[in-house]
Wavefront OBJ file of the C-alpha trace (Angstrom):
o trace
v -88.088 133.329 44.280
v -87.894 131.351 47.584
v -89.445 127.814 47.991
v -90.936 127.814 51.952
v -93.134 125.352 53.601
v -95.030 128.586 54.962
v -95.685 132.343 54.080
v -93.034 133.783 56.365
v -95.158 136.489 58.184
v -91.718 138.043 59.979
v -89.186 137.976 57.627
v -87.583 140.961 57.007
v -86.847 139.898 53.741
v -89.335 138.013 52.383
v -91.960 140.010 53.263
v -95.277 139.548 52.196
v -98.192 141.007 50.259
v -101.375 141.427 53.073
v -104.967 140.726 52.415
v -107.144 142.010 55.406
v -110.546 141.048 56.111
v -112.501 143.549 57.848
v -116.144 144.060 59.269
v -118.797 146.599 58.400
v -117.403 148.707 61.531
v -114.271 149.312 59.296
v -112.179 146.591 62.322
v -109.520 144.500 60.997
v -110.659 141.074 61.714
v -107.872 138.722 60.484
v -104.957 139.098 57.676
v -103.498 136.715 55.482
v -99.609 136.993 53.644
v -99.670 135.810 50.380
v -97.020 135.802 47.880
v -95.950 138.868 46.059
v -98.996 139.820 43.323
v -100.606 135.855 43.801
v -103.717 136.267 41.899
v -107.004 135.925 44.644
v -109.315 132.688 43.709
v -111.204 131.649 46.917
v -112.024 132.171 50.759
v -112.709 128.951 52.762
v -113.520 129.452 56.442
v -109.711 131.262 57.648
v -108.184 129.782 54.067
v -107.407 132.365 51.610
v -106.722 130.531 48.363
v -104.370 131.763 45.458
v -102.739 130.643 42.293
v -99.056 131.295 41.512
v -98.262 131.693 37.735
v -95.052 133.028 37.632
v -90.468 132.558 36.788
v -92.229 128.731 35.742
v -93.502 128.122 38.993
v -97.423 127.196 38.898
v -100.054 126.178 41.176
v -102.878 126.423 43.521
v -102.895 127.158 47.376
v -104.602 128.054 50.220
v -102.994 129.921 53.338
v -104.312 131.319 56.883
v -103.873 133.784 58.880
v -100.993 132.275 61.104
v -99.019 131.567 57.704
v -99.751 127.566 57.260
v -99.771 126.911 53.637
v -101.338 123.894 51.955
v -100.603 123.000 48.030
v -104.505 122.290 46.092
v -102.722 119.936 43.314
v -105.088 118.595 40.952
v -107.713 121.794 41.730
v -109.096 122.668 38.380
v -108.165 126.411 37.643
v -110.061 128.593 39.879
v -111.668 131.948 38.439
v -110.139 134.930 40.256
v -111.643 136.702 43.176
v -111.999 139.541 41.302
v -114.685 138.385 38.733
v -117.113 138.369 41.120
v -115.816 141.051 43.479
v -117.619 144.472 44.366
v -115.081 147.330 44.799
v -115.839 149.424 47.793
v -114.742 152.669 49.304
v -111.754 151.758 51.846
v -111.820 152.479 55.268
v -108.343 153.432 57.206
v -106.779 150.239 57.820
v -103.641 150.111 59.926
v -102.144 147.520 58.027
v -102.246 150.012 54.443
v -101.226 153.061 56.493
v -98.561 153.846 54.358
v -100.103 152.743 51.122
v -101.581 154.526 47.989
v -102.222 150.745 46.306
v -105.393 149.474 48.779
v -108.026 148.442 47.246
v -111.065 147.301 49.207
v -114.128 144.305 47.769
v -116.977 142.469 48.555
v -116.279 138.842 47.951
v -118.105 135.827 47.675
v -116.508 132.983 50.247
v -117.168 129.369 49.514
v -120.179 129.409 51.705
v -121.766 132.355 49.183
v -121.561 134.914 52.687
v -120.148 138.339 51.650
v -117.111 139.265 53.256
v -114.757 142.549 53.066
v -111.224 142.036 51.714
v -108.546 145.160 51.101
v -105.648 143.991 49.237
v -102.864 146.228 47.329
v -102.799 146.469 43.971
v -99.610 145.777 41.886
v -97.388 148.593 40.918
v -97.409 149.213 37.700
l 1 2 3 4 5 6 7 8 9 10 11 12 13 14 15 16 17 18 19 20 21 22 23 24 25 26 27 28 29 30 31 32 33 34 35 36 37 38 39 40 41 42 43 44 45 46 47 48 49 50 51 52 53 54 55 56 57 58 59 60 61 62 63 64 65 66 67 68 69 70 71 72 73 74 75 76 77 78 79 80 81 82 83 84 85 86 87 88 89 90 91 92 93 94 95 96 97 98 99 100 101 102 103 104 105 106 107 108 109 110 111 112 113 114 115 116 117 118 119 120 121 122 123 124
């Protein structure tokens, strides 16, 4: 566990899990970093929001793509992304080059537009 004022995008050793955004012409449009397995509850606009349950440490964020992060404290538990997500078939996406854990979704942002997210799933 590290505490950070931002999801280090660099680090070689705190690297992060990815959640790409990408258009109907299968083109990475922006990425987020997001703590490792952070359950998915919202997209604002460039936020990506996510809820950290885990070694006693709970709570609610939202992140961008250039790594800013922002606490949500008093946020009422938010459902997770994937209760109202669509799987779809994954295009080739540089970032997941090297993974067999992508899994691709048509979410609902906080304006009710569609948008395409890939994300890994956990290991198991």
């Amino acid at each position: 566990m590290a505490l950070v004022e931002s999801i280090p995008l660099r680090d070689a050793w705190l690297l992060p899990d990815w959640v790409v955004e990408f258009d109907d012409k299968n083109r990475e449009i922006q990425r987020w970093g997001r703590p490792m397995a952070a359950e998915l509850t919202g997209l604002d606009g460039t936020r990506l929001h996510f809820r950290v349950d885990s070694h006693g440490q709970r709570g609610e964020f939202a992140t961008t793509p250039d790594g800013a992060l922002q606490a949500l404290p008093g946020q009422a538990a938010s459902a997770s992304l994937y209760a109202s997500a669509r799987q779809i078939e994954c295009p080739a996406l540089a970032t997941f080059a090297e993974s067999d854990y992508v899994q691709c979704f048509v979410v609902k942002d906080a304006a009710g537009g569609e948008r395409r997210l890939a994300w890994e799933a956990p290991c198991t």
